[in-house]
C-alpha positions as CSV (number, residue, x, y, z in Angstrom):
1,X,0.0,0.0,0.0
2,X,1.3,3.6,-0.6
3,X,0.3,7.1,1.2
4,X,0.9,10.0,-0.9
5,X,0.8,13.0,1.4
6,X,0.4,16.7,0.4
7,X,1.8,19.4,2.7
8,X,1.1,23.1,1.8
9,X,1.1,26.3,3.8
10,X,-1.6,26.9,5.7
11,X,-4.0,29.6,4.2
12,X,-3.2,32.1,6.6
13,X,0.6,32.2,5.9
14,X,2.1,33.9,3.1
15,X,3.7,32.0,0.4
16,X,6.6,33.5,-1.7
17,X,7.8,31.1,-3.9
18,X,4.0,30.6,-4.9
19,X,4.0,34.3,-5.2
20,X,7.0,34.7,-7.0
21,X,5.3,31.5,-9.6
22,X,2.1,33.1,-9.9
23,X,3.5,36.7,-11.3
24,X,6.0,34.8,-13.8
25,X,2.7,32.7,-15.0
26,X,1.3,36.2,-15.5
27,X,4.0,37.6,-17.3
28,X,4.2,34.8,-19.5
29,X,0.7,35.1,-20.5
30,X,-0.8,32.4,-18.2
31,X,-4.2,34.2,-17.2
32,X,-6.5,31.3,-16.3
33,X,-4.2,30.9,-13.3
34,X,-5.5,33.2,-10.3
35,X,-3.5,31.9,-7.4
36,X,-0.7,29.6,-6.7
37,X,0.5,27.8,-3.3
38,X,3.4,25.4,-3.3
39,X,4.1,22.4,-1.1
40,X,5.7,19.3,-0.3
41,X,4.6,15.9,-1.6
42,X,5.8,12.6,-0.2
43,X,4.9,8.7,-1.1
44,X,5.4,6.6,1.7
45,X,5.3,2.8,1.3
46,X,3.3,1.3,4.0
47,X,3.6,-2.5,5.2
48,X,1.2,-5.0,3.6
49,X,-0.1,-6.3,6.8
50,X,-1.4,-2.3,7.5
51,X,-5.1,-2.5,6.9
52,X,-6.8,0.4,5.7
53,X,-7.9,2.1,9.2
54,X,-4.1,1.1,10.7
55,X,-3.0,2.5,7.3
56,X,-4.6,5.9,7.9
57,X,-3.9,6.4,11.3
58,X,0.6,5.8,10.8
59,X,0.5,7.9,8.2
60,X,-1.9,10.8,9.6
61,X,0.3,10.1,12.9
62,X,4.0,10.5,10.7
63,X,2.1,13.6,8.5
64,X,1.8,15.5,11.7
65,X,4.7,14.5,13.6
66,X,7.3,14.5,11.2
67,X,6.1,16.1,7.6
68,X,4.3,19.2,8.5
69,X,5.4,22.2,10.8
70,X,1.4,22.3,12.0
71,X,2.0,26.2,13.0
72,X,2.2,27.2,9.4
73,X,1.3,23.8,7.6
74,X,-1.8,21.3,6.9
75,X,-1.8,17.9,5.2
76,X,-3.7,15.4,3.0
77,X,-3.6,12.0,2.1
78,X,-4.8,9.7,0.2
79,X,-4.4,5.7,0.4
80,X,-3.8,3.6,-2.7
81,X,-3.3,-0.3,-2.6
């Protein structure tokens, strides 16, 4: 089974480098874009005795204690076997 987990900047907290990647879509004529936040993305290869609920829980438990600052950033998952 494999997690892939998505860690972005909270909402609240001012992103730069998505900042900086938004205005050179703009200048190079990229209009449909309106906003853009960048992140972290990780696949993590779970054992195959893991069912899905143990799954969920390790890798919700390693997103916040290791992946993720939670002061300025969130998370999300998703599970695929």
């Amino acid at each position: 089974m494999k997690a892939h987990v998505y860690v972005t900047l909270k909402s609240t907290v001012l992103d730069p480098q998505g900042q900086t990647i938004g205005n050179a879509l703009r200048k190079n004529q990229y209009h449909g874009v309106t906003d853009v936040r960048q992140g972290k993305y990780f696949v993590l290869t779970l054992q195959d005795s893991l069912d899905a609920a143990d799954a969920a829980a390790e890798v919700e438990r390693i997103a916040r204690d290791i992946l993720t600052n939670p002061v300025i950033e969130e998370f999300t998952y998703r599970l695929e076997d």
